[in-house]
DRENDO-1510 file (C-alpha; in Angstrom, 1 decimal, always signed):
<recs>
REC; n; res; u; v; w
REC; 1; UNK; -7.9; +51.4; -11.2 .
REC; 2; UNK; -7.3; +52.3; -7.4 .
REC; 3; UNK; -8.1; +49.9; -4.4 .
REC; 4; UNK; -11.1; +50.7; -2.9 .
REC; 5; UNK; -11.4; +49.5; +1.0 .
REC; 6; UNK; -14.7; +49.9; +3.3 .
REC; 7; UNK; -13.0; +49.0; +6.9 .
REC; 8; UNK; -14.2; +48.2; +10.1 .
REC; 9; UNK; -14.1; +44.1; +9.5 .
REC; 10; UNK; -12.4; +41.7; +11.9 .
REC; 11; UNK; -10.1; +39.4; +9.8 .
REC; 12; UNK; -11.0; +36.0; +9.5 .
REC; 13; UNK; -9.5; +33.4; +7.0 .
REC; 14; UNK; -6.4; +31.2; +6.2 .
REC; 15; UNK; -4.0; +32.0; +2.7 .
REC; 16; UNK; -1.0; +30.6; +1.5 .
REC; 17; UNK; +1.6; +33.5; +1.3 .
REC; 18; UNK; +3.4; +34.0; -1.7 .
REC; 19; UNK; +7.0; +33.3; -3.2 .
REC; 20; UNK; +9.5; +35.2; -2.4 .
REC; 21; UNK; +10.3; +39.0; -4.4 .
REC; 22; UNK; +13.3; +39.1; -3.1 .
REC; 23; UNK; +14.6; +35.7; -3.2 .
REC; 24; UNK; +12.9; +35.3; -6.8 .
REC; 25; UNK; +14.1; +38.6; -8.5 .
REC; 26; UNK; +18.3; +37.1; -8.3 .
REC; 27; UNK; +17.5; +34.1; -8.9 .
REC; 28; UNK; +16.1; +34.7; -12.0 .
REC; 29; UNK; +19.7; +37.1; -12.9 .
REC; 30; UNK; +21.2; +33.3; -11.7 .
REC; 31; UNK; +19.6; +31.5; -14.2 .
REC; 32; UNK; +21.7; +33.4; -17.2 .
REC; 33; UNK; +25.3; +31.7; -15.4 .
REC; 34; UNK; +24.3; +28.6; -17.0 .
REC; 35; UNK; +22.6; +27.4; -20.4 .
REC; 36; UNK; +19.2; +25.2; -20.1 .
REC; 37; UNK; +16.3; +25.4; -18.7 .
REC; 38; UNK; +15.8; +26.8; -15.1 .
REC; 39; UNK; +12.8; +26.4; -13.1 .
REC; 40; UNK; +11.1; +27.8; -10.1 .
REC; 41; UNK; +7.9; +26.7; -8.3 .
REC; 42; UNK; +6.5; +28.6; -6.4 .
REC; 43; UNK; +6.8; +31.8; -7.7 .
REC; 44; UNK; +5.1; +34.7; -7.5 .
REC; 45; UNK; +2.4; +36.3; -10.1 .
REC; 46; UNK; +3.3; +39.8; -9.7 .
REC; 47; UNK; +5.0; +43.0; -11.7 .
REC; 48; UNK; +8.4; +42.9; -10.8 .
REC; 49; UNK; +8.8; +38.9; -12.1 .
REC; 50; UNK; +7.3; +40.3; -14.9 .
REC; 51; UNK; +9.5; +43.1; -15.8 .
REC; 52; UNK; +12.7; +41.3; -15.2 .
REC; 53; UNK; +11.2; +38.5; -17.1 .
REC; 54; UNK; +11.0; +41.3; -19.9 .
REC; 55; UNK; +14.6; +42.4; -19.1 .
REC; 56; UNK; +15.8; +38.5; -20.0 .
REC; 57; UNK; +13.7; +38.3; -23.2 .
REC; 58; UNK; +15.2; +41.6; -24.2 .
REC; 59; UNK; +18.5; +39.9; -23.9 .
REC; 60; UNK; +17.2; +36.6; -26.3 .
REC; 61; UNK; +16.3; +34.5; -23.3 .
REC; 62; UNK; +13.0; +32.7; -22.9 .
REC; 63; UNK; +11.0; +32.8; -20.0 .
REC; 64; UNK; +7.7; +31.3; -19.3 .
REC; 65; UNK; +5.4; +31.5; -16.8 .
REC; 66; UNK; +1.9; +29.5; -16.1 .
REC; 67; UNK; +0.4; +28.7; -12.4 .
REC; 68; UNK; +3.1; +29.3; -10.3 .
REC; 69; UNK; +6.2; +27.8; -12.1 .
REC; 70; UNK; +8.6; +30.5; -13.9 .
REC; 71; UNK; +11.0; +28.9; -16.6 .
REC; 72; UNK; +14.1; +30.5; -18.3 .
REC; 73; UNK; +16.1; +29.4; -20.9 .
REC; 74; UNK; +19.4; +30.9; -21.1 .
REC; 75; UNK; +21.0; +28.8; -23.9 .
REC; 76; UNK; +19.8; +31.7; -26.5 .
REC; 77; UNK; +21.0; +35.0; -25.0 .
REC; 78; UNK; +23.0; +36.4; -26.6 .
REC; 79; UNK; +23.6; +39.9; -25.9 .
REC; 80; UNK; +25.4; +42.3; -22.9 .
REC; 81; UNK; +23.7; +45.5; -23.8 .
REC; 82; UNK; +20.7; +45.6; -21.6 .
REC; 83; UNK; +17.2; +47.5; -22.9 .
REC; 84; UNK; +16.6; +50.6; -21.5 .
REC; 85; UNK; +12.9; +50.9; -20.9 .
REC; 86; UNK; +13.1; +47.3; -19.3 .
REC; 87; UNK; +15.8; +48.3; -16.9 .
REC; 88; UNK; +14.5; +51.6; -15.5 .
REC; 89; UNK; +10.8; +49.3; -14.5 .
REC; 90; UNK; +12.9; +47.2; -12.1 .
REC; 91; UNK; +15.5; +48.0; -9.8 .
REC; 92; UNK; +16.7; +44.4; -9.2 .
REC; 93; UNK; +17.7; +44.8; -12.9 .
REC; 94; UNK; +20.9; +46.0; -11.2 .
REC; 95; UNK; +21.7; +42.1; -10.6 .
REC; 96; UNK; +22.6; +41.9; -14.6 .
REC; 97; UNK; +25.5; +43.6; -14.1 .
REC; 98; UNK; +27.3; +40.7; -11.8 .
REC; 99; UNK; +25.5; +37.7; -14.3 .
REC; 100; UNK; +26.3; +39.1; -17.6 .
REC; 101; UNK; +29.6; +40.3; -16.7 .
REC; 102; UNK; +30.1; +36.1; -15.7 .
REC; 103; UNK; +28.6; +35.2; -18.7 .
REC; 104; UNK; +30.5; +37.5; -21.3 .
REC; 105; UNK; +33.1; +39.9; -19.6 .
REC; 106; UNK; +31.5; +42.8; -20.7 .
REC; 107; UNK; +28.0; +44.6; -19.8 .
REC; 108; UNK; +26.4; +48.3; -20.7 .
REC; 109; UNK; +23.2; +48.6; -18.9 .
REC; 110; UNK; +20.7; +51.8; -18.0 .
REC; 111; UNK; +20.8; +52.9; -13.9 .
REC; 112; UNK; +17.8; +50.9; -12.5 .
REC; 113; UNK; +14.0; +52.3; -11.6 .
REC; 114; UNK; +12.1; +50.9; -9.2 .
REC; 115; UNK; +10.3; +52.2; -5.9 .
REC; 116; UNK; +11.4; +56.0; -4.9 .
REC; 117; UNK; +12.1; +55.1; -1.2 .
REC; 118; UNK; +15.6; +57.3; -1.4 .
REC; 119; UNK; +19.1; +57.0; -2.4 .
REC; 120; UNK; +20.0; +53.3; -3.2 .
REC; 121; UNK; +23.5; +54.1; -4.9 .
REC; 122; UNK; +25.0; +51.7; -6.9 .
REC; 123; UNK; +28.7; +52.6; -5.6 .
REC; 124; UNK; +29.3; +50.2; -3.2 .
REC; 125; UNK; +28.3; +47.4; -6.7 .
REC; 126; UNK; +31.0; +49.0; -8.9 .
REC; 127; UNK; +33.4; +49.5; -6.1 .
REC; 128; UNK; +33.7; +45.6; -5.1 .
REC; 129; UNK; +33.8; +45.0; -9.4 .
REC; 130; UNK; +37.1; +47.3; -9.5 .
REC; 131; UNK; +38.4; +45.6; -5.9 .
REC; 132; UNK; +38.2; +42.1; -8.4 .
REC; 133; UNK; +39.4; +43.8; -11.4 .
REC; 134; UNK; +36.5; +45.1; -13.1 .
REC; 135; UNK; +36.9; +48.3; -15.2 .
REC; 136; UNK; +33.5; +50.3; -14.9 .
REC; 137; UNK; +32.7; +53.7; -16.5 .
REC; 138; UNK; +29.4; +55.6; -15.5 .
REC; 139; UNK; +27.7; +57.9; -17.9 .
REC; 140; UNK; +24.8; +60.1; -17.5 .
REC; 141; UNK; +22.3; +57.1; -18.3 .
REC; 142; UNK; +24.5; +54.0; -18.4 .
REC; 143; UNK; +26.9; +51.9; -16.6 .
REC; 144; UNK; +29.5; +49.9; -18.3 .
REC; 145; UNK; +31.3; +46.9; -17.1 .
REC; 146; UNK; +34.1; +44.8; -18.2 .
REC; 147; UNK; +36.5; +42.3; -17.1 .
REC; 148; UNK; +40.5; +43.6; -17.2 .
REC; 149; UNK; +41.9; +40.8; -19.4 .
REC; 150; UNK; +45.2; +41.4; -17.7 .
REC; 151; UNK; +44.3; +41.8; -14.0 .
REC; 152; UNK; +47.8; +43.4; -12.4 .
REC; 153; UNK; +47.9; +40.7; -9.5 .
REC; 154; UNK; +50.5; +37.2; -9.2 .
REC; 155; UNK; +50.7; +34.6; -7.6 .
REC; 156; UNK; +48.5; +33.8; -4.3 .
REC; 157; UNK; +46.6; +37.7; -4.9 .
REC; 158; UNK; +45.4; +35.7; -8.0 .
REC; 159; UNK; +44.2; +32.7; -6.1 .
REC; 160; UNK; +42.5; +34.6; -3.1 .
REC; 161; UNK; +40.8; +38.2; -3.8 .
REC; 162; UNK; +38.9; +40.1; -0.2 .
REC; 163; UNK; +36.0; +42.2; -0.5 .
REC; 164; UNK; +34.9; +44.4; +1.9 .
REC; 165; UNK; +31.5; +46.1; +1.7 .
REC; 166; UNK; +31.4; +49.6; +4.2 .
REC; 167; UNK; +27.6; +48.2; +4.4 .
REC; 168; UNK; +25.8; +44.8; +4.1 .
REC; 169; UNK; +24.3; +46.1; +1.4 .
REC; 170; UNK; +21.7; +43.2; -0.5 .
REC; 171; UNK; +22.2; +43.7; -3.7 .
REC; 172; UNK; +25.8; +44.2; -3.8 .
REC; 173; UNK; +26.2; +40.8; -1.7 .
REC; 174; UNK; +24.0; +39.3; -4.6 .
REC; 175; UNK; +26.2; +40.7; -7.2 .
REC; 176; UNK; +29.5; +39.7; -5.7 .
REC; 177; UNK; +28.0; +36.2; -5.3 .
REC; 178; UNK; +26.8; +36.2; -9.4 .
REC; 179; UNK; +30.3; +37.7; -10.6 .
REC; 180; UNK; +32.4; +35.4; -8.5 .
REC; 181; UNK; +31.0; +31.9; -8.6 .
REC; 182; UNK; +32.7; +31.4; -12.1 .
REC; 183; UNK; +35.6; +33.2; -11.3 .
REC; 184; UNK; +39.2; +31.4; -11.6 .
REC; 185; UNK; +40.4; +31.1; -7.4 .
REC; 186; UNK; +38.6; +32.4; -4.6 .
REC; 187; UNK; +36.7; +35.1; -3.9 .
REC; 188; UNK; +36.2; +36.4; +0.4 .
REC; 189; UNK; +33.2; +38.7; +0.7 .
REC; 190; UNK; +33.4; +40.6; +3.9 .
REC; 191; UNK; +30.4; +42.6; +5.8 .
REC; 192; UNK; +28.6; +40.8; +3.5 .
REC; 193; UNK; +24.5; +40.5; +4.0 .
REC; 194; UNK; +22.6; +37.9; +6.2 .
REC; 195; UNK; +19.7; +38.2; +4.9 .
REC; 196; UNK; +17.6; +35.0; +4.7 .
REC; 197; UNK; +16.8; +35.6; +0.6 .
REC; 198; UNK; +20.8; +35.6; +0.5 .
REC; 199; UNK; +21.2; +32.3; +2.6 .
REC; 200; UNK; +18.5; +30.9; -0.6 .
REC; 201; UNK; +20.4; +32.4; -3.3 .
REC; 202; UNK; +23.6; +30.7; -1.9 .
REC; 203; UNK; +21.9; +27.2; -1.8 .
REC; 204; UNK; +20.2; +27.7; -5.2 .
REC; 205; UNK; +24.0; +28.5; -6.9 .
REC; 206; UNK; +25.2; +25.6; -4.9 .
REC; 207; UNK; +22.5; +23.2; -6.4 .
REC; 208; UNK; +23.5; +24.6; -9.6 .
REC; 209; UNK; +27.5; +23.3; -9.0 .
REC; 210; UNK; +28.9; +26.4; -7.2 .
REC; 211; UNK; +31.0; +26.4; -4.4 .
REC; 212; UNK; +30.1; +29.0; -1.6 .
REC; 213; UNK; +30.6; +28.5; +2.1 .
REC; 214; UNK; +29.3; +31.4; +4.5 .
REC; 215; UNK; +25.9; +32.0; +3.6 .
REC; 216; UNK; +23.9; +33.6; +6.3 .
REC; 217; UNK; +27.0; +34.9; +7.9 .
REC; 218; UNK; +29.3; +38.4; +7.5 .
REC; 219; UNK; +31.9; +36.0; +5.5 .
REC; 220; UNK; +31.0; +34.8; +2.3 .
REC; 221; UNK; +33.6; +32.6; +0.4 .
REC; 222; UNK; +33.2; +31.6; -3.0 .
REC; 223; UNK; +35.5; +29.3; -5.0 .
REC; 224; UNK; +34.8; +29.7; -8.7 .
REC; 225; UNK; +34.0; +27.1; -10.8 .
REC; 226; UNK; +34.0; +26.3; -14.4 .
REC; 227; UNK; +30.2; +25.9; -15.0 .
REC; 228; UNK; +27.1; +26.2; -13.3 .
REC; 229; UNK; +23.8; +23.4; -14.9 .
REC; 230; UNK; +20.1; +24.6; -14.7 .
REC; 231; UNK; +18.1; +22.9; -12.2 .
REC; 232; UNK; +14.8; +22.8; -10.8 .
REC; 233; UNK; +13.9; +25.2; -7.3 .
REC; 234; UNK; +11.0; +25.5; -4.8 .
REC; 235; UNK; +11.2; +29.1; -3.7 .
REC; 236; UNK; +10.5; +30.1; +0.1 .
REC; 237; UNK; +7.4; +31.9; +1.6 .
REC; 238; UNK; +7.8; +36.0; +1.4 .
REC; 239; UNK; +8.9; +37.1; +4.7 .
REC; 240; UNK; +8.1; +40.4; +3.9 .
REC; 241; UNK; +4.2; +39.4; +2.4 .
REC; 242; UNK; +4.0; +37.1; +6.1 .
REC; 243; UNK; +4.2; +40.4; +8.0 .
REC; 244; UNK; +2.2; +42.6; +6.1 .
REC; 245; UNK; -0.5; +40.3; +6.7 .
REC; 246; UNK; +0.1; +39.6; +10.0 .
REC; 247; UNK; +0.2; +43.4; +10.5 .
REC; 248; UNK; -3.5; +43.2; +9.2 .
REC; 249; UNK; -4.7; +41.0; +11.9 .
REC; 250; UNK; -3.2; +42.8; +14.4 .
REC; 251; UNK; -4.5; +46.3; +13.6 .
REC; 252; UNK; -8.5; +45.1; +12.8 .
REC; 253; UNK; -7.7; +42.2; +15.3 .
REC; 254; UNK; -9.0; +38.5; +14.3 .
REC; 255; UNK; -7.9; +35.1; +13.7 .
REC; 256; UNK; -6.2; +34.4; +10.6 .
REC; 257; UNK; -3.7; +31.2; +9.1 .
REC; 258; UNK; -0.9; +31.5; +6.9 .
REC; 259; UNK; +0.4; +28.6; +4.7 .
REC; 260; UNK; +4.0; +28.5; +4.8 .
REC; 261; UNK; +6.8; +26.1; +5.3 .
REC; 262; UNK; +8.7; +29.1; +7.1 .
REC; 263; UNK; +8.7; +30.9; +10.5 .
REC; 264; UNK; +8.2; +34.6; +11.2 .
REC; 265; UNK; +12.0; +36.2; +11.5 .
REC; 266; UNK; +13.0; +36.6; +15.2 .
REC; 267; UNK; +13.3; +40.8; +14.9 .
REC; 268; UNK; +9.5; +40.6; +13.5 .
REC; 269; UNK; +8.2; +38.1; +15.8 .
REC; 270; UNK; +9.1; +40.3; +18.8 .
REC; 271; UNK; +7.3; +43.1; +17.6 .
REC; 272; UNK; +4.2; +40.6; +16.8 .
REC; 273; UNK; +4.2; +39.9; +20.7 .
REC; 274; UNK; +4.9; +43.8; +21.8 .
REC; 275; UNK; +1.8; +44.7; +19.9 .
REC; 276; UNK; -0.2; +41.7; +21.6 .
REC; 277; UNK; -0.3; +39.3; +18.9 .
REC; 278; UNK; -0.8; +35.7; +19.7 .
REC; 279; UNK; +1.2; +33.5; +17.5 .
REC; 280; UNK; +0.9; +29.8; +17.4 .
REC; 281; UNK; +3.3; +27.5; +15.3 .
REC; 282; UNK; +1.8; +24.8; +13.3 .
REC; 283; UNK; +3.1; +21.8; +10.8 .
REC; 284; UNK; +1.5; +23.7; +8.0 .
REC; 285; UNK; +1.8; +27.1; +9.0 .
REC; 286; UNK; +1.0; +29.9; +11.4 .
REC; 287; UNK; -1.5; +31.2; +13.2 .
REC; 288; UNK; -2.2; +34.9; +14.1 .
REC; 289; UNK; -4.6; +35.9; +16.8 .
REC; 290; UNK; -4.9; +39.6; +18.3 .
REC; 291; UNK; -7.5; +40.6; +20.7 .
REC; 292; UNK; -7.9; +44.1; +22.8 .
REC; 293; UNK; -6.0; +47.2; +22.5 .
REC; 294; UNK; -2.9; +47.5; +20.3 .
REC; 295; UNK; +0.5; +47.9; +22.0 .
REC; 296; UNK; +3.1; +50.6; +21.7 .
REC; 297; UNK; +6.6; +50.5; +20.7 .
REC; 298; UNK; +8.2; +53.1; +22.7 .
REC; 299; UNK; +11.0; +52.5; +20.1 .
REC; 300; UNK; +12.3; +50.5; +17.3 .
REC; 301; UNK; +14.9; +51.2; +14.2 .
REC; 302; UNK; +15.3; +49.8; +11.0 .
REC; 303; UNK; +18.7; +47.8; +10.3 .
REC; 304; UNK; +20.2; +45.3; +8.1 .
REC; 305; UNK; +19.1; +41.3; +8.7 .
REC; 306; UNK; +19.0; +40.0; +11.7 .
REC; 307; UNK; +17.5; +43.4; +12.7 .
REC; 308; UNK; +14.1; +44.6; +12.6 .
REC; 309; UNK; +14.0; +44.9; +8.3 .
REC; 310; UNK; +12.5; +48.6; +6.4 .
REC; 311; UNK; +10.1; +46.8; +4.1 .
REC; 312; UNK; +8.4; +45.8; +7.6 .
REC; 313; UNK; +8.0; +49.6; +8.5 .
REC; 314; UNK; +5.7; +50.9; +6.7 .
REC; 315; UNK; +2.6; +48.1; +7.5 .
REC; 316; UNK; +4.3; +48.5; +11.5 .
REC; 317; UNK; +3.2; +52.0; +10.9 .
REC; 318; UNK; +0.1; +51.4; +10.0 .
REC; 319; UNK; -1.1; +49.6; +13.0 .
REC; 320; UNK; +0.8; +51.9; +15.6 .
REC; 321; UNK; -1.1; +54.6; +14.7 .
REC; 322; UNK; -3.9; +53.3; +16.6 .
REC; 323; UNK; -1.8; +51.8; +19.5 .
REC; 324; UNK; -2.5; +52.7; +23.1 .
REC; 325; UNK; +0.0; +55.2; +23.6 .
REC; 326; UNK; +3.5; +56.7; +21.8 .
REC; 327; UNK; +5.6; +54.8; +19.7 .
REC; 328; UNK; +8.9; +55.7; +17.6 .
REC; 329; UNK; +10.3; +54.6; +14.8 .
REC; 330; UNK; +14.0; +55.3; +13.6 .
REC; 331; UNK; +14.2; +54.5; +9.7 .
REC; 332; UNK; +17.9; +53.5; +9.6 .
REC; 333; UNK; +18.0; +52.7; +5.7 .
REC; 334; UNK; +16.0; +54.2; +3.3 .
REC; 335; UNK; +15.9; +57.9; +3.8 .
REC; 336; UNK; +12.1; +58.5; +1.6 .
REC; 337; UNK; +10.8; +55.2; +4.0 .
REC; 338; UNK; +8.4; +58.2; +6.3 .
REC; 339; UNK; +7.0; +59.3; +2.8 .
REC; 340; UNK; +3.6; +57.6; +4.0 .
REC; 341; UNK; +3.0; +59.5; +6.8 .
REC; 342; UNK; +1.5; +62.3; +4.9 .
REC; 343; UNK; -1.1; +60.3; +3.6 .
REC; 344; UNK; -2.1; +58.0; +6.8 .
REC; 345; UNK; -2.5; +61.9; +8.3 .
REC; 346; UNK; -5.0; +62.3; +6.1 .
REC; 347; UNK; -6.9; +59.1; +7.9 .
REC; 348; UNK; -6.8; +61.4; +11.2 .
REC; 349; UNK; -3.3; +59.1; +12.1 .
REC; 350; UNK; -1.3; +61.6; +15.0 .
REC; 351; UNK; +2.2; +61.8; +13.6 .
REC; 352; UNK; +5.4; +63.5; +14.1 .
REC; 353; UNK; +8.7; +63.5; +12.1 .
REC; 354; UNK; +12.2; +64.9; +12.9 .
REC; 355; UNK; +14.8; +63.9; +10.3 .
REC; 356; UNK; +14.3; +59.7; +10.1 .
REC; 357; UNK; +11.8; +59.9; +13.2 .
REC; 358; UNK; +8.7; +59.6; +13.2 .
REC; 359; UNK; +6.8; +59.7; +16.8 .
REC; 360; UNK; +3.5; +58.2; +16.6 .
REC; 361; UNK; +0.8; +58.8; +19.0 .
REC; 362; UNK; -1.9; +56.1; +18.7 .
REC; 363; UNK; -5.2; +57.8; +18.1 .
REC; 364; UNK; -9.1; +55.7; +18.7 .
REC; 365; UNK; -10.0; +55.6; +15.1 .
REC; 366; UNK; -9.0; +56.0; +11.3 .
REC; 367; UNK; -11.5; +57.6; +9.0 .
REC; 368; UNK; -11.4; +56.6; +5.3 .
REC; 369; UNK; -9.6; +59.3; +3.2 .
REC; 370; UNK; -8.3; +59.2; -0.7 .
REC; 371; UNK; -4.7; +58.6; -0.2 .
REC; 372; UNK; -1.5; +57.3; -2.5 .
REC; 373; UNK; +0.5; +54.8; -2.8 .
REC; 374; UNK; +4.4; +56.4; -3.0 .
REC; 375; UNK; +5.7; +53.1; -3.0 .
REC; 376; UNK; +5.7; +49.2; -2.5 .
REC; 377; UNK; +5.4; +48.9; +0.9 .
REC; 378; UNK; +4.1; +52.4; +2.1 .
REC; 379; UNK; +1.2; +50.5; -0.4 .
REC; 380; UNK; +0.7; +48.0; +1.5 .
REC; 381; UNK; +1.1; +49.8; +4.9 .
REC; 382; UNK; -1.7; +52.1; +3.8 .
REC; 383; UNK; -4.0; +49.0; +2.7 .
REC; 384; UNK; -3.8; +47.9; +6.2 .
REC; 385; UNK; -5.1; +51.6; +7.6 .
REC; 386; UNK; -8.0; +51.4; +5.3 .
REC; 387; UNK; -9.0; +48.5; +6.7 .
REC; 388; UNK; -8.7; +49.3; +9.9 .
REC; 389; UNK; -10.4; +52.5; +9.0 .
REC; 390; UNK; -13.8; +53.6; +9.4 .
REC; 391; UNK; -16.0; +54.2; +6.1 .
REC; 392; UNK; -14.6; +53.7; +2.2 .
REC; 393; UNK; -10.7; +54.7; +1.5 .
REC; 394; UNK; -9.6; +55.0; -1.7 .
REC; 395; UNK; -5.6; +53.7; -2.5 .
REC; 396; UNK; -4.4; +55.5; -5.6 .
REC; 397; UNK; -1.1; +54.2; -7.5 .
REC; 398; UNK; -1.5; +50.7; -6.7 .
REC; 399; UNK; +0.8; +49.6; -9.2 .
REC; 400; UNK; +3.3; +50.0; -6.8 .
REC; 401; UNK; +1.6; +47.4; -4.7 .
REC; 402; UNK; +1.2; +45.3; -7.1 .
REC; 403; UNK; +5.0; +45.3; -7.5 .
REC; 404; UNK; +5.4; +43.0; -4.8 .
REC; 405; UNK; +1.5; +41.5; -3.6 .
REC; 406; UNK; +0.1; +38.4; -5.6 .
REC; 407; UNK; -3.6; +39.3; -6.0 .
REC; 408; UNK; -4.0; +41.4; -3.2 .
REC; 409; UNK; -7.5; +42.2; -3.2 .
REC; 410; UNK; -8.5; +38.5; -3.7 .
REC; 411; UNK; -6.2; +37.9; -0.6 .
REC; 412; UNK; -7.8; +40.8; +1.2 .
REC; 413; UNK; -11.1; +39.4; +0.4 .
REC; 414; UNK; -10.3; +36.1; +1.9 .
REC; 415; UNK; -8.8; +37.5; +5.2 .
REC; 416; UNK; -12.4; +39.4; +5.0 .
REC; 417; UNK; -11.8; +42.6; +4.2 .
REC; 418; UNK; -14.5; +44.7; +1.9 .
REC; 419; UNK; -12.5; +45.3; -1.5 .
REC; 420; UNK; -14.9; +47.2; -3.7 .
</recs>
């Protein structure tokens, strides 16, 4: 069933935000470097956890989940041939490739579904495998992995091995950092990513036993050790989730409280205050307030962590097209990321593209309109026009929103929006 939205409410409310996707999704690829039972509170209830949850069991692990805490057992799997129809639900199914290759050597796995936002190659993965040694082979439909038994290298080459990504790329950080902890010497990732879901990941295989120094920086050393134990995690607030709904409040204007024990990201915090968001730091959490007429962003550009990040841009989007006056974004990642704009034009929004621009002239109102979802976050960014929208607007393919939002209507409902 679509969303259906009647806009024009101020938002008014306090929620806790959510778990983490991103920092969830390789944590949960972590948990098969070790055999027990893993845990993480904390978590959140939506499709993605689910699917990968799927891709495990498919493999013969267990996974549970039941009011916020996820478990995995990783004692029983048994197998490095991942499912197909699993794989191609979730793109962060791509992190199997660095755990099973720990676990067994070898992996065969389908390419990876997910959101069609562009191009998200797999290259500069399997490129960083071969720099440690991997051999990889790509078909038509599946990759396969597997360790070279008698990797060409002698003395200190075997100790120390570099890797240099040509871009901070997320996922290929994660899978360097999954492949490596339990590889014999040490392993130097360079370029690697900063982003904070990385910094987590790192402590989370530390707590396990691994040895990483680096995290949060472009130099990521591992030391590989033996073996990794299960332990028990409380996963961070969604960065991503906190600025959606602080987009909310500043494009219907409001007062609104998010539980969380962390703060808004510097590069998303500064765009907060351009628009004329109030934000006020608490013990417990954070509090939005936005009053008057939204503020332009002459222009802004998408880039890797610390910079402003792409799932942001869509929701940003949203709320410029009523700004007072002409803003541009530059979408510096994801080449499908302006895919929304066709549908928030529908709304009446005043919007120009030339390649990965998009000029945005800030119009008085929305109008409600049947629109659709292409993708997680162009989903949310297009739950936020409807409610700052005049009349009913309908939001088709909401399964892509539901990807990455815990209950999003309930949490809409308690911010006070009208959710039919």
């Amino acid at each position: 069933m679509a969303i259906e939205i009647c806009g024009g409410n101020r938002i008014q409310g306090e929620i806790e935000i959510q778990g983490s996707k991103n920092a969830v999704l390789p944590m949960m690829a972590a948990a098969l470097l070790c055999d027990g039972e893993t845990v993480i509170r904390h978590c959140p209830d939506i499709t993605d956890v689910h699917a990968m949850a799927g891709v495990i069991r498919g493999i013969g692990g267990k996974v549970t989940f039941q009011k916020g805490e996820l478990k995995i057992f990783s004692g029983s799997v048994e197998s490095s041939s991942v499912e197909e129809k699993a794989v191609k639900e979730i793109r962060a199914s791509v992190l199997l490739l660095g755990a099973m290759l720990s676990r067994f050597g070898t992996v065969q796995i389908q390419y990876p579904g997910g959101c069609s936002i562009g191009s998200r190659p797999i290259d500069l993965h399997l490129k960083a495998f071969r720099t440690l040694g991997i051999k990889t082979r790509e078909g038509e439909e599946y990759i396969e992995c597997r360790e070279e038994k008698n990797f060409p290298f002698t003395g200190k080459e075997i100790r120390e091995k570099r890797v240099s990504l040509a871009f901070p790329s997320v996922g290929a950080t994660e899978n360097v950092l999954l492949l490596a902890v339990k590889r014999e010497g040490i392993t130097i990732l360079e370029n690697a990513a900063r982003e904070p879901e990385i910094v987590e990941l790192c402590h989370f295989l530390c707590d396990m036993g691994a040895r990483i120094e680096g995290a949060g920086t472009k130099e990521i050393r591992i030391e590989g050790v033996k073996k990794l134990h299960p332990v028990m995690w409380y996963l961070s607030s969604d960065r991503i989730a906190l600025f959606s709904y602080s987009m909310l409040v500043a494009g219907c204007g409001g007062d609104a409280f998010f539980r969380t024990r962390e703060n808004i990201p510097l590069a998303e915090e500064e765009v907060l205050l351009r628009i004329g968001c109030l934000i006020e730091k608490e013990e417990k959490g954070i509090h939005i307030r936005k009053e008057g007429p939204i503020g332009a962003i002459p222009y802004l550009c998408t880039k890797p962590y610390p910079g402003f990040p792409t799932d942001g841009q869509s929701p940003l989007m949203a709320v410029l097209s009523r700004a007072n006056g002409v803003s541009t974004i530059e979408e510096g990642i994801f080449e499908n990321r302006l895919r929304m704009i066709s549908q928030l034009k529908k709304m009446g929004a005043d919007i120009d593209t030339v390649s990965n621009r998009a000029r945005i002239t800030g119009v008085t109102k929305l109008h409600g309109a049947k629109v659709y979802a292409d993708d997680l976050r162009s989903g949310a960014g297009l739950l936020i026009a409807a409610a700052m929208a005049e009349g009913e607007t309908v939001v088709e393919q909401e399964e892509y929103i539901y990807r990455g939002y815990e209950k999003v209507e309930k949490t809409l409902r308690e911010l006070g929006v009208i959710v039919r």
